[in-house]
PALUMZA-116395 format. One record per residue (C-alpha): residue in three letters; residue number from 1; x, y, z. Coordinates in pm, whole numbers. Example, Ala and Ser with C-alpha at 12.3 -4.5 7.8 and 13.67 -1.06 7.14 Angstrom:
residues 2
+------+-----+--------+--------+--------+
! rest !  nr !     c1 !     c2 !     c3 !
+------+-----+--------+--------+--------+
!  ALA !   1 !   1230 !   -450 !    780 !
!  SER !   2 !   1367 !   -106 !    714 !
+------+-----+--------+--------+--------+
***
This chain:
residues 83
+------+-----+--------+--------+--------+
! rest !  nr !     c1 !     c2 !     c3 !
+------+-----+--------+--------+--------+
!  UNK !   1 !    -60 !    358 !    777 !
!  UNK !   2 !    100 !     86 !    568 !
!  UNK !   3 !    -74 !   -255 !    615 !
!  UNK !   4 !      2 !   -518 !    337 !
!  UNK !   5 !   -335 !   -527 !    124 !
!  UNK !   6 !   -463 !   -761 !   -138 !
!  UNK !   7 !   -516 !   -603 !   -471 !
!  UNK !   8 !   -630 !   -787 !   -812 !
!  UNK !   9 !   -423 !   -512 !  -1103 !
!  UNK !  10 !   -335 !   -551 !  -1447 !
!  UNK !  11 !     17 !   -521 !  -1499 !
!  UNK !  12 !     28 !   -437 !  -1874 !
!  UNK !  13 !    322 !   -556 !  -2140 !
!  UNK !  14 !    433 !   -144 !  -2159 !
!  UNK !  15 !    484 !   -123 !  -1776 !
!  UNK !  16 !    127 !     34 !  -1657 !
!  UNK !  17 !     65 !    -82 !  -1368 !
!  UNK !  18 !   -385 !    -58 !  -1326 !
!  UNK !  19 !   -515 !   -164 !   -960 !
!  UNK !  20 !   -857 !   -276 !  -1039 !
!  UNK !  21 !   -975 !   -431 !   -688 !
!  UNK !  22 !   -849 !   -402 !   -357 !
!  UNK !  23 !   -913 !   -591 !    -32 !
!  UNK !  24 !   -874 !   -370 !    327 !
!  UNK !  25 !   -983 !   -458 !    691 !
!  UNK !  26 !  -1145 !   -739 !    516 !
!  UNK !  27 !  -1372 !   -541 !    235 !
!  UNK !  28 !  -1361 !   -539 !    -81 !
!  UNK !  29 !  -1275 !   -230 !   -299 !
!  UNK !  30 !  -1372 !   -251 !   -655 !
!  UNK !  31 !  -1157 !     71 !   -809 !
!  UNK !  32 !  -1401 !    271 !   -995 !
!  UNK !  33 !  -1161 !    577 !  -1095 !
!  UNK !  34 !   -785 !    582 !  -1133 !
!  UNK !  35 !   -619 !    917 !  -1043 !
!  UNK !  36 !   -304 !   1032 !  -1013 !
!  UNK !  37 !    -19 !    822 !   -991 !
!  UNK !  38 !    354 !    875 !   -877 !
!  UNK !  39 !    720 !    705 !   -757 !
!  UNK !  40 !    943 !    775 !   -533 !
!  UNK !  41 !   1213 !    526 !   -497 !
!  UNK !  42 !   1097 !    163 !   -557 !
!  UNK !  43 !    752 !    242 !   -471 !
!  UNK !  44 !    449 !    329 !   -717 !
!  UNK !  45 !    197 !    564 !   -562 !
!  UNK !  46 !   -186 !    535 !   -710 !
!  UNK !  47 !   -471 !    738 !   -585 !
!  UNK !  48 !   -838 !    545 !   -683 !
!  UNK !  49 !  -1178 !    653 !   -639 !
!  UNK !  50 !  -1412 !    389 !   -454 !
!  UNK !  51 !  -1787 !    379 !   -424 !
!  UNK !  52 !  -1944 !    687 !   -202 !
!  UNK !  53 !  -1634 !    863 !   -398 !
!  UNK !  54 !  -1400 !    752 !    -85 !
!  UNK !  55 !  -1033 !    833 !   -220 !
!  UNK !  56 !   -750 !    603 !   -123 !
!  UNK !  57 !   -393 !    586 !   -163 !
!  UNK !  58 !   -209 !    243 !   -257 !
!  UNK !  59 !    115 !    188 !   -338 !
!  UNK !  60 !    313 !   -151 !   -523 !
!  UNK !  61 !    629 !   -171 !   -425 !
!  UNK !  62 !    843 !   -293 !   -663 !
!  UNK !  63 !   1145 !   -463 !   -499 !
!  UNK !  64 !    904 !   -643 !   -263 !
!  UNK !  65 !    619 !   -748 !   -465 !
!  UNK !  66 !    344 !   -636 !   -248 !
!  UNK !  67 !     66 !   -364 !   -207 !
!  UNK !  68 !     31 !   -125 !     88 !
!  UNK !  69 !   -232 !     94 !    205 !
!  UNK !  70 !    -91 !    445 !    146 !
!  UNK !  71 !   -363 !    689 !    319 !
!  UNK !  72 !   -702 !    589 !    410 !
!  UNK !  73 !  -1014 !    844 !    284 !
!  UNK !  74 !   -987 !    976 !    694 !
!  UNK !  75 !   -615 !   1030 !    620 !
!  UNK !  76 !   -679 !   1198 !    333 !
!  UNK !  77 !   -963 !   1420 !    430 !
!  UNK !  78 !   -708 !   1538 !    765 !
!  UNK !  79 !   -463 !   1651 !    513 !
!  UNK !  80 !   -654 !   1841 !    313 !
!  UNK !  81 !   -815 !   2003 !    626 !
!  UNK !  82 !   -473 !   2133 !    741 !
!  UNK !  83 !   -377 !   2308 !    399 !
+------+-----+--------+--------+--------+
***
């Protein structure tokens, strides 16, 4: 996946970086739970917890200045299944 998504985050003075809302195929995605989070290169992986416990990946990208959907909760769910 990878589409550019809208997210509202606080981007605190020490660096944090906390997505609080996000905004896919037109719905809104209030973050209830923040899990783990990661880089690789420029990019900052988070994995949040939505409503009906439906698990996303996002990641910020740092040199560009915009969010992407990592891994949708189907995306997610396929992984796992293959382990």
């Amino acid at each position: 996946m990878s589409d550019v998504i809208h997210v509202e985050a606080r981007f605190r003075d020490d660096g944090e970086i906390l997505p609080l809302v996000f905004v896919w195929e037109e719905r809104r995605f209030p973050v209830l739970t923040l899990g783990r989070q990661w880089q690789e290169g420029s990019s900052q992986h988070f994995l949040v917890m939505t409503s009906g416990e439906q698990v996303f990946e996002i990641t910020y990208n740092e040199d560009e200045g915009n969010w992407r959907m990592g891994r949708s909760p189907a995306e997610i769910g396929r992984k796992r299944m293959a382990v």
